[in-house]
C-alpha positions in Angstrom: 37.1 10.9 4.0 35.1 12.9 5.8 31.0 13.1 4.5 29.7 16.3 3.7 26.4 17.1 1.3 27.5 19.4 -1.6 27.8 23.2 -1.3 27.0 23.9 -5.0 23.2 24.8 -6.3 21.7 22.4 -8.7 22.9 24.4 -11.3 26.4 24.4 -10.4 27.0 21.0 -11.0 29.0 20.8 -13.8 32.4 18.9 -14.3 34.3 21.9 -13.6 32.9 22.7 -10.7 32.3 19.2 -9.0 36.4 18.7 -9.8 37.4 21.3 -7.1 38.2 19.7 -3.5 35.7 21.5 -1.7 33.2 20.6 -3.9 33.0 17.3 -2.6 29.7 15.4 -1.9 28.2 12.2 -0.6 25.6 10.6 -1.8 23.3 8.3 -0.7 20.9 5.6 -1.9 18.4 3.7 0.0 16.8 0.3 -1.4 13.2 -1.1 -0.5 10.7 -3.6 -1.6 8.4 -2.1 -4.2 5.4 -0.1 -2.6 7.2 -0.8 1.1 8.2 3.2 1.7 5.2 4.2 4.2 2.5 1.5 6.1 -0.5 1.3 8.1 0.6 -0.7 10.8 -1.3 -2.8 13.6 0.3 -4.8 17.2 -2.0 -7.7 19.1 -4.5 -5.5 19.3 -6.9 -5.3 16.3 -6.5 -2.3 14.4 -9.1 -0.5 12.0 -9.2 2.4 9.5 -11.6 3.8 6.2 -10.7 5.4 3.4 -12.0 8.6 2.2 -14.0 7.7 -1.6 -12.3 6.1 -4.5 -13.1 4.8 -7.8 -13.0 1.3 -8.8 -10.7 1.2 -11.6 -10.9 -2.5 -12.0 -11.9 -6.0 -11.3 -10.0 -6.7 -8.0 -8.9 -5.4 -5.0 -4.9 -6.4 -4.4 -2.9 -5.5 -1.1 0.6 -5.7 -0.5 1.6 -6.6 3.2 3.7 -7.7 6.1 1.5 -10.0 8.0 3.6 -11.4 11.5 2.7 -14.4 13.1 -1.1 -14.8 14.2 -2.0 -11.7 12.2 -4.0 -11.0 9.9 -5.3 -8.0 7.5 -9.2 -8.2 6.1 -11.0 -5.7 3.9 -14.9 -4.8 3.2 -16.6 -2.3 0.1 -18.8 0.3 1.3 -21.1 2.3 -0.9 -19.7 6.0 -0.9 -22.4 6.9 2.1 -20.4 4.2 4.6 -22.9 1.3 4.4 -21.4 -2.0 3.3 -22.1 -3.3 0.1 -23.4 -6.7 0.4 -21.6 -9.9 -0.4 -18.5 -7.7 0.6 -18.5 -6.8 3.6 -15.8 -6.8 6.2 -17.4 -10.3 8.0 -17.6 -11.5 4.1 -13.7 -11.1 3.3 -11.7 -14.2 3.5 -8.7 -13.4 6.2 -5.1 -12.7 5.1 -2.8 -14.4 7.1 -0.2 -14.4 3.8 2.8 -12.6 2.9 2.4 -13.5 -0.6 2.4 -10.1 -2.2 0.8 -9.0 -4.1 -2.8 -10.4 -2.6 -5.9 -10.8 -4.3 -8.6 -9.4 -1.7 -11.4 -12.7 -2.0 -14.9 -12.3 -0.1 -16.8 -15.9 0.0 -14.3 -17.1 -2.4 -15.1 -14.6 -4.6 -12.8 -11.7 -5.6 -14.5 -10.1 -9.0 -15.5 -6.7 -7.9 -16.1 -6.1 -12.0 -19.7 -4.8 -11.2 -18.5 -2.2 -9.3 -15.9 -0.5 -11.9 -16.4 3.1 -11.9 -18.3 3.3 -8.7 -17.2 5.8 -5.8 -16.5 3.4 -3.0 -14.6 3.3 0.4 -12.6 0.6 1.6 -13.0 -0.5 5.3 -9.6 -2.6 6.9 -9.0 -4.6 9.5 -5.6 -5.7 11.0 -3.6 -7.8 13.8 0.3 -7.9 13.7 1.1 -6.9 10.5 1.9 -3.9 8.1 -0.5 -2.4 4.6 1.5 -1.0 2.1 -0.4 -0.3 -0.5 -3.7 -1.5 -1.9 -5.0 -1.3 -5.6 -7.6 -2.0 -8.0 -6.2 -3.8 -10.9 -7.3 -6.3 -13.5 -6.3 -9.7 -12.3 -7.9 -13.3 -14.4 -9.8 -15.5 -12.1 
């Protein structure tokens, strides 16, 4: 059977219609990993980006990633003009090296960001061999 997409408009599409022969269609379904669609991505050589401002919506910071062999993925909180916020800075994060998702972002084995809810931050990441998919504040018991 040959594969065609459908010739009929959205509103065309009822059993009548879809039962004549050259009304047929394919369809197609494709299947990923929850908050896997679209990545930052970084080879062997270490990678960097910033985000524009966000609000901290809750008491952690969680990633989900791909993280190859020898890679890692770090990130630091700065204050909404760029400067790091102290005790959570990009040298403070504890590396990623996991594939555990989703990660709870520590810095000096620490990873309540509660004194920061509703602050207007940016987040600053660093990566080697592996792939961000998605990063979130959420409420997470430590």
């Amino acid at each position: 059977m040959e594969s065609t997409a459908s010739p009929l408009k959205h509103e065309e599409t009822n059993l009548d219609t879809l039962s004549v022969a050259s009304n047929r269609r394919a369809y197609s379904r494709a299947v990923a990993k929850r908050d896997h669609l679209v990545s930052a991505s970084a080879g062997s050589v270490r990678g960097t980006f910033e985000t524009s401002s966000l609000q901290v919506t809750g008491n952690a910071l969680t990633i989900t990633a791909d993280i190859a062999e020898g890679g890692y993925v770090r990130g630091g909180l700065l204050d909404n003009s760029g400067k790091p916020i102290p005790g959570r800075a990009l040298s403070d994060c504890e590396i990623v090296r996991s594939d555990k998702s989703p990660m709870t972002v520590q810095w000096k084995n620490q990873s309540d960001i509660s004194d920061l809810t509703g602050t207007t931050i940016r987040l600053q990441l660093e990566m080697i061999n592996g792939d961000l998919f998605s990063l979130q504040f959420q409420n997470v018991s430590h």
